[in-house]
VOGU-3710 file (C-alpha; in Angstrom, 3 decimals, decimal comma):
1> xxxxxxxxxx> 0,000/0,000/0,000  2,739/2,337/0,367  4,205/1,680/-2,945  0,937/3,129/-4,178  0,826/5,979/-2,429  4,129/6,959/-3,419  3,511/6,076/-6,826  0,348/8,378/-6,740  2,002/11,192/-4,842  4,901/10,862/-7,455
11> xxxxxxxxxx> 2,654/11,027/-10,463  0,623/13,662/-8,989  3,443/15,653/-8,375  4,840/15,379/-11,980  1,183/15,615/-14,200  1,307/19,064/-12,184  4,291/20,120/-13,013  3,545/18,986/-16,612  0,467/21,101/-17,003  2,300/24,248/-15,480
21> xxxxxxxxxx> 5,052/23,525/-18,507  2,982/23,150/-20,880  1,615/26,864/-20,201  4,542/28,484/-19,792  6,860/26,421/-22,891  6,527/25,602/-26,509  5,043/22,497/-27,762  8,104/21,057/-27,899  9,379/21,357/-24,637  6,195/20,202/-23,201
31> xxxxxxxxxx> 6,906/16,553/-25,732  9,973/16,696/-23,661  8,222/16,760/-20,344  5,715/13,740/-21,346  9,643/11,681/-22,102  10,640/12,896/-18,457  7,155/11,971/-16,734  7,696/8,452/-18,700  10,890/8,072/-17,313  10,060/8,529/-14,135
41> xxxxxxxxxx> 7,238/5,937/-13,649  9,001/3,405/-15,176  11,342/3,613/-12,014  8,532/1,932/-10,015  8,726/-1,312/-12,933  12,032/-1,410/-14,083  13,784/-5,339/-13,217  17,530/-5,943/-11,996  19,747/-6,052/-15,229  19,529/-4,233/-18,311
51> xxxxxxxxxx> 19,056/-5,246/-22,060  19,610/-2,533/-24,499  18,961/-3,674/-28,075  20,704/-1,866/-30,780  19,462/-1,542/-34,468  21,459/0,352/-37,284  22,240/0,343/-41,299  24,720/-2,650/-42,228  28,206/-2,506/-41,264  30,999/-4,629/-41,184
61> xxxxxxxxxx> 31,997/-4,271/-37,619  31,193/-7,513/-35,959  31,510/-6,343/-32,270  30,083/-3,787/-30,292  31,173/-2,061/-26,964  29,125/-0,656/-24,018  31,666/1,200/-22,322  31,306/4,277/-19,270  33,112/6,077/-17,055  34,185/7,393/-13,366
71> xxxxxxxxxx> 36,095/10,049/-13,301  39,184/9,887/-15,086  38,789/6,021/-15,678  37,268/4,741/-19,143  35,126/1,471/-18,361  34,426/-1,142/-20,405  30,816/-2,319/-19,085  30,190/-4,907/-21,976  30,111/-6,523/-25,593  28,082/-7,575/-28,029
81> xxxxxxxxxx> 27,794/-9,454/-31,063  26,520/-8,206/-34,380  23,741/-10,404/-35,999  21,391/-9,369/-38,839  21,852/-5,907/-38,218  21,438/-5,162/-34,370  23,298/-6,119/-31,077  21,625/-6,422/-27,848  23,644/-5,819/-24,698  22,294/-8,001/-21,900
91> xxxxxxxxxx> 23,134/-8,477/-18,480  21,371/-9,794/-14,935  24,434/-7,496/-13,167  23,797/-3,615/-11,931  24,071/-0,886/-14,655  25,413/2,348/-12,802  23,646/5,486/-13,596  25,320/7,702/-15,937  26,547/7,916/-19,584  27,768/5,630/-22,002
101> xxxxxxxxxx> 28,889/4,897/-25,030  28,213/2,457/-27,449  31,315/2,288/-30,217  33,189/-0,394/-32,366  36,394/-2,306/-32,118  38,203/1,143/-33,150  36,368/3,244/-30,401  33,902/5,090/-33,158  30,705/6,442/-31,684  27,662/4,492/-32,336
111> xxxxxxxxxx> 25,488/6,564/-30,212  25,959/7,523/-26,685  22,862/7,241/-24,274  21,604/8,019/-20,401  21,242/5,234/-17,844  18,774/6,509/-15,356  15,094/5,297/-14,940  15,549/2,860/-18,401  17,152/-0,184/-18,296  15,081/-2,336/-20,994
121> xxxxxxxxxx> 15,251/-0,367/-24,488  15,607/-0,814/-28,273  17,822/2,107/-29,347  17,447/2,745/-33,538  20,046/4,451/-35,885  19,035/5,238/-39,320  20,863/7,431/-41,076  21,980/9,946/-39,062  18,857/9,971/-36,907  18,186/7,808/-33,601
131> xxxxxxxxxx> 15,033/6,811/-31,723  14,575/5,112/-28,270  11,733/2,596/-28,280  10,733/2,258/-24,289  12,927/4,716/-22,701  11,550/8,109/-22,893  14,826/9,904/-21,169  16,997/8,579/-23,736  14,277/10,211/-26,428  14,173/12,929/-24,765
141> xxxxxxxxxx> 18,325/13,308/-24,843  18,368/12,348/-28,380  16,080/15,180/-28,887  17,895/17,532/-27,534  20,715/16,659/-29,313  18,727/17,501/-32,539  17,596/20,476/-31,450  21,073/21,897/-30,133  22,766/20,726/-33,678  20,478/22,668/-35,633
151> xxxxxxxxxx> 20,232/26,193/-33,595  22,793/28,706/-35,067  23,872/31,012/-32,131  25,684/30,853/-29,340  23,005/32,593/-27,530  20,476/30,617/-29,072  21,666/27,458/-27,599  21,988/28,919/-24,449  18,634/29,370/-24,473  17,196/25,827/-25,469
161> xxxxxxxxxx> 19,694/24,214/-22,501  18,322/26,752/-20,001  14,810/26,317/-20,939  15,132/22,385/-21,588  17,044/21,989/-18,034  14,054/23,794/-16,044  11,424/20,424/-17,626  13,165/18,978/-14,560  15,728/20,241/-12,973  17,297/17,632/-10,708
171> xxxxxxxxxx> 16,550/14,777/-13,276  20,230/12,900/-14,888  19,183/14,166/-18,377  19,377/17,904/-17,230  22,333/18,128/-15,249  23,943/16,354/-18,081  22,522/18,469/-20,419  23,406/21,615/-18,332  27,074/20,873/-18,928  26,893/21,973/-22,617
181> xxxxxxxxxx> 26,648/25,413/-21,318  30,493/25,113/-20,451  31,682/23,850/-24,113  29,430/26,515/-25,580  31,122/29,769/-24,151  34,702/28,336/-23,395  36,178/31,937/-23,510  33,539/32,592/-20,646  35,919/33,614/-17,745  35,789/31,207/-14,778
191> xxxxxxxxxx> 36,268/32,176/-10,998  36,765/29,888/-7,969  33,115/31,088/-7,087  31,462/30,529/-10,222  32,756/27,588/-12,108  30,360/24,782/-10,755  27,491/26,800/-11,298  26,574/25,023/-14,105  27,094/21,181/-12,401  25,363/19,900/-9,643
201> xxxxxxxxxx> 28,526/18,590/-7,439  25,746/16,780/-4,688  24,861/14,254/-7,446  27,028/11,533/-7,574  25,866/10,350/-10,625  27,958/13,140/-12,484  31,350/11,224/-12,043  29,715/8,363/-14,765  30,472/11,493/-17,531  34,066/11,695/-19,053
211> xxxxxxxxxx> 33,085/15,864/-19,445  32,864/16,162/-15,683  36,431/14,824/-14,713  37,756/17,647/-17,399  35,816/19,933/-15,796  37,778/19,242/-11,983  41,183/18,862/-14,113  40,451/22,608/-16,094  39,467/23,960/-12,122  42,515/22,425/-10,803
221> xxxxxxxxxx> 44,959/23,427/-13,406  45,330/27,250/-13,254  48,022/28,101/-11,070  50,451/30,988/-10,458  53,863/31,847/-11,041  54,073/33,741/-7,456  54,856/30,302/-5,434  53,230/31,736/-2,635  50,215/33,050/-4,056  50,020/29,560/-5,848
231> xxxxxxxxxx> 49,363/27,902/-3,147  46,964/30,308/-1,416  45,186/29,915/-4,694  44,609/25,997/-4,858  44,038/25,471/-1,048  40,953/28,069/-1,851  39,959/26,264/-4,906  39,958/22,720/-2,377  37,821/24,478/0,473  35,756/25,368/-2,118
241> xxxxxxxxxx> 35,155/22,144/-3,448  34,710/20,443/-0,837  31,822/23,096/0,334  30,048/22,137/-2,910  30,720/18,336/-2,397  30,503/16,575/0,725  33,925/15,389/1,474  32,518/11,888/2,542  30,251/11,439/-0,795  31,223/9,509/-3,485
251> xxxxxxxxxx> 32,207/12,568/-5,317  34,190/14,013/-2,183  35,840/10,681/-1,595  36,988/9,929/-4,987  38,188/13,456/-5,782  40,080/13,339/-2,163  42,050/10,342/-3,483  42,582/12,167/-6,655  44,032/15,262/-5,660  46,130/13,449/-3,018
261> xxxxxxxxxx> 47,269/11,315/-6,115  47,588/14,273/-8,182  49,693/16,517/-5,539  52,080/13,418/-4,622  54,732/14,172/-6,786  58,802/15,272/-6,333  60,842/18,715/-7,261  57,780/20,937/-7,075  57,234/23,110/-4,044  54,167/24,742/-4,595
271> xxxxxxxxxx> 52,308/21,125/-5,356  54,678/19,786/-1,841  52,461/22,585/0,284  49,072/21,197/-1,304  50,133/17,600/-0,607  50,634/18,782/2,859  47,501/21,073/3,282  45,259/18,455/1,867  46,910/15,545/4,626  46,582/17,944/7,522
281> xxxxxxxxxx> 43,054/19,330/6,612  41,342/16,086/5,540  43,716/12,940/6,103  44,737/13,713/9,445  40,990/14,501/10,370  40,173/11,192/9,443  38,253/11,908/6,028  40,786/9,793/3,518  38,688/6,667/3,852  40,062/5,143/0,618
291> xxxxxxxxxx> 43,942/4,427/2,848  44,576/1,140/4,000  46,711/0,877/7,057  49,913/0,625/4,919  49,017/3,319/2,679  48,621/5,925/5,054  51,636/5,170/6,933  53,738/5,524/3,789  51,817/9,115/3,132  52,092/10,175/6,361
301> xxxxxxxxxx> 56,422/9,520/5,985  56,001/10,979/2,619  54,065/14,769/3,684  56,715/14,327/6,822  59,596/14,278/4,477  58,019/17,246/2,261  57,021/19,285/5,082  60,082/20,084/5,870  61,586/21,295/2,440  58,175/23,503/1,859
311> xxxxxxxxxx> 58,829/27,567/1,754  60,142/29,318/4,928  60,824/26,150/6,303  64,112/26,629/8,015  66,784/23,692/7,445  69,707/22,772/10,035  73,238/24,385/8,944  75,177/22,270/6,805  78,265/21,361/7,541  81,007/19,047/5,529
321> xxxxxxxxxx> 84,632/18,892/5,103  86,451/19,965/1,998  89,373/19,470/-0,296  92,269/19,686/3,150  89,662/17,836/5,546  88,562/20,954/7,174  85,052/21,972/7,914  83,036/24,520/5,857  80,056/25,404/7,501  76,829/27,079/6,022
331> xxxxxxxxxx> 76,787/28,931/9,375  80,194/31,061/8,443  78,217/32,015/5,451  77,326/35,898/5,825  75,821/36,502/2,249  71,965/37,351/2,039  71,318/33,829/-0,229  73,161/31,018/-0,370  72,292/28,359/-3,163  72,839/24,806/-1,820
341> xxxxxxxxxx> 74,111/22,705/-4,769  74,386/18,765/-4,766  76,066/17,387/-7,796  78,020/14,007/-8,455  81,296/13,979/-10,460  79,493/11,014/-12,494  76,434/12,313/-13,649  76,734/14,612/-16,824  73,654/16,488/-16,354  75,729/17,720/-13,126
351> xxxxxxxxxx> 78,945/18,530/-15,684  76,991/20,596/-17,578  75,087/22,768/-15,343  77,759/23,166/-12,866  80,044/25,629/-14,467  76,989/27,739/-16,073  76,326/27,747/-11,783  79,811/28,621/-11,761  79,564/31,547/-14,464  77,041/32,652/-12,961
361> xxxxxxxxxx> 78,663/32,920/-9,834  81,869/34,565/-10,822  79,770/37,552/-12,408  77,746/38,000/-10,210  78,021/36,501/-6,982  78,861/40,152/-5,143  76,195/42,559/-7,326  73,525/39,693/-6,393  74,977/39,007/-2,581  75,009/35,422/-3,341
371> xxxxxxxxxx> 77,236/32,518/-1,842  77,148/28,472/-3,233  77,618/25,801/-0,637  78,375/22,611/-3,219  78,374/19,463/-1,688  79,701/16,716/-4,102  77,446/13,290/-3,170  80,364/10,881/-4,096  82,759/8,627/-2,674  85,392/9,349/-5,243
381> xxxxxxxxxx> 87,569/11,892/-3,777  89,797/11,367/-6,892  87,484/11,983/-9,582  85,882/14,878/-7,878  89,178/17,119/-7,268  89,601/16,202/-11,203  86,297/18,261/-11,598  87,452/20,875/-9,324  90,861/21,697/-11,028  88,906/21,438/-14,689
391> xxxxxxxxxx> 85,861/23,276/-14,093  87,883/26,019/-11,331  85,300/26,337/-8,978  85,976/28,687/-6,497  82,893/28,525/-4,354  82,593/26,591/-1,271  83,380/23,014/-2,294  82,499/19,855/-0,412  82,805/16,303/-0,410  80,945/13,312/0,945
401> xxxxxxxxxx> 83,740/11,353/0,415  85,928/13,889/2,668  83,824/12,403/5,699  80,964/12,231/7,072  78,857/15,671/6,960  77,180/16,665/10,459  73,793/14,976/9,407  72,553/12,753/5,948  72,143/15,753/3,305  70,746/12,613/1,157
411> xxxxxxxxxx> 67,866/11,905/3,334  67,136/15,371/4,725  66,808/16,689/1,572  65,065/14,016/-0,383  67,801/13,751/-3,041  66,277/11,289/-6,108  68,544/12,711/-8,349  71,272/14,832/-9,457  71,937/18,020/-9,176  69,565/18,872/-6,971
421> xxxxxxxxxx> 69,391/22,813/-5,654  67,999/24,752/-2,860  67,941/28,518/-2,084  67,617/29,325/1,436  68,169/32,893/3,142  70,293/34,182/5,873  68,040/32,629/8,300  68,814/29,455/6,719  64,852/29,350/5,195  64,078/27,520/2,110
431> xxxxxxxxxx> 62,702/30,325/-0,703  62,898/27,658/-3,531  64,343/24,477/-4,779  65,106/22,331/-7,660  64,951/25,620/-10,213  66,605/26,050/-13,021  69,517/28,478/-13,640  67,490/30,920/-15,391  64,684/30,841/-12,592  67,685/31,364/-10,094
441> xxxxxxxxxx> 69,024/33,996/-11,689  65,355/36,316/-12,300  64,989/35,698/-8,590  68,392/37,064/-7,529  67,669/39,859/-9,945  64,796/41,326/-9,157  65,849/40,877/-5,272  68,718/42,482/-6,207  67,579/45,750/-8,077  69,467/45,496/-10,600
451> x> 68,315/46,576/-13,782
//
């Protein structure tokens, strides 16, 4: 009995909104409506499964391919075989909600269609035009697909979505519609407050379209050249979305893992701070529910080992022994910027960039109040006062190989690779690291005032 009354209530609800359409619309959109209303009772009679029947023109693919998405993932949902002209793709298992695709071996479109209310359907392709037999949403789409082919303008088009999307707002059909609005003004200028005005971040079911993931990549992607003002500027954009998606849905949980994924990566300080905002704002307050035990152990050591390389972060003085086994110390250091450099005498990306350092250096070590503390991460003493004598460096010169320094350089600093470069202050801060030569050298002039 109280299937009924929902049922009733439900259809009700929608004949009522139907008539108020077709008053205020075109004869068109109200067509439209009927497709949604259709849609929408079926929910109450639709079985577990899904068969989706396909009929087209003769071709000589033999195979088709149901295939979807979630999030940045293509999915390959199922196959069929051609026979006299059509391919039905049947199944007894779950069919998500979302979009899909039906292609060939060689990943050309077929037709794409919406899996919401419908799961039982004959889809027909003839010539250039489609019908769905017994699934009015996926008329309804292929509809509007018509429709927004054949209006001219820009404006125009804006138009149909808007009007099409009010039918019914929170149905799949219109927020997947609604998206069109972004590929239709792509000049349109985007702020952190206004570019998911046009997506509905609360439904879940938005991850099943490919569109959607490039929408969170394009958000994502602007940055800064200003380090600092870089990462102000995507710690905003993740409050943000995470007010517009709860950080426990599936949305919130698989775009957590994402960006965690997408910020865990080596030589970029900017992207380092994110890592480490997003663990101490949402993985230490128990939100990352996608870690095992293991997992978040090894992030944990890994924002641990970042955190301290991150901008202002002030590192111990350095202190190793040189060519005559004495001491040089980053602490007798009195310049305003010293430029830590870590090279081995065996790695030739080190033999070239160390005497354009060196250049550098020599002009303009005193205009730009600049010293280099080179530390040389090798064991051959030999081969690395070969590479002093050739290349004439003058600066501060180091040696692993000398002795033991006064704490691991190799581990404190997270060296992967060679050379590796920091730029710290007189305070010993980190500014930047892992820069190139030409990024070093802007920095040092325009702190320097020198024209």
């Amino acid at each position: 009995m109280q299937h009924f009354q929902l049922y009733y209530v439900f259809y009700k609800t929608l004949c009522n909104f139907a008539r108020l359409i077709k008053k205020v619309m075109n004869r068109h959109s109200f067509v439209l409506t009927l497709f949604i209303i259709g849609s929408s009772l079926m929910l109450f009679s639709q079985p577990k499964g899904y068969k989706i029947k396909v009929l087209f023109p003769p071709t000589t693919d033999e195979l088709l391919y149901l295939k979807g998405s979630c999030g940045a993932e293509t999915i390959l949902v199922d196959s069929a075989k051609i026979s006299k002209n059509q391919a039905v793709f049947k199944n007894k298992a779950i069919l998500q909600d979302g979009y899909y695709e039906i292609v060939n071996a060689k990943n050309e479109l077929y037709t794409d269609l919406i899996i919401d209310f419908d799961r039982d359907f004959t889809i027909i392709l003839n010539k250039g035009d489609k019908t769905a037999e017994g699934s009015p949403e996926n008329q309804a789409f292929f509809e509007f697909q018509k429709v927004l082919n054949r209006t001219e303008t820009v404006d125009e088009k804006e138009r149909y979505i808007e009007r099409f999307i009010q039918i019914s707002p929170e149905s799949l059909l219109s927020h997947y519609c609604q998206m069109n609005l972004y590929k239709l003004n792509p000049e349109k200028e985007l702020t952190i407050d206004n570019y998911f005005d046009d997506v509905n971040l609360q439904d879940f079911r938005m991850l099943r379209h490919p569109f959607f993931h490039q929408l969170v990549i394009g958000y994502f992607s602007e940055t800064l050249s200003n380090i600092h003002d870089n990462i102000h500027l995507q710690e905003n954009k993740i409050v943000h979305f995470f007010k517009l998606c709860d950080r426990e849905s599936e949305i919130g949980q698989y775009y957590l893992q994402w960006m965690i994924q997408h910020f865990n990566t080596d030589g970029n300080s900017s992207i380092d701070a994110v890592l480490v905002f997003l663990y101490d704002n949402y993985c230490q307050e128990g939100y990352c529910h996608f870690l095992s035990e293991n997992n978040a152990r090894l992030l944990k050591n890994t924002v641990t080992r970042k955190r301290r390389l991150l901008p202002d972060a002030e590192v111990p003085v350095l202190s190793a022994y040189n060519s005559c086994h004495q001491i040089e110390s980053t602490e007798k250091i009195t310049k305003k910027y010293t430029v830590l450099w870590f090279w081995d005498p065996d790695c030739e990306d080190c033999l070239i960039e160390t005497p354009l350092l060196h250049t550098l250096y020599m002009e303009h070590a005193t205009d730009y109040d600049f010293e280099v503390f080179a530390v040389a991460i090798t064991e051959d003493t030999t081969r690395w006062e070969n590479n002093l004598e050739q290349m004439q460096l003058t600066w501060m010169n180091t040696c692993y190989g000398m002795g033991e320094p006064n704490y691991d350089f190799v581990d404190y600093f997270d060296l992967l690779t060679t050379p590796a470069s920091f730029l710290i202050d007189d305070k010993h801060k980190i500014i930047m690291h892992h820069f190139s030569l030409d990024e070093l050298e802007d920095f040092l002039k325009f702190h320097a005032n020198i024209e």
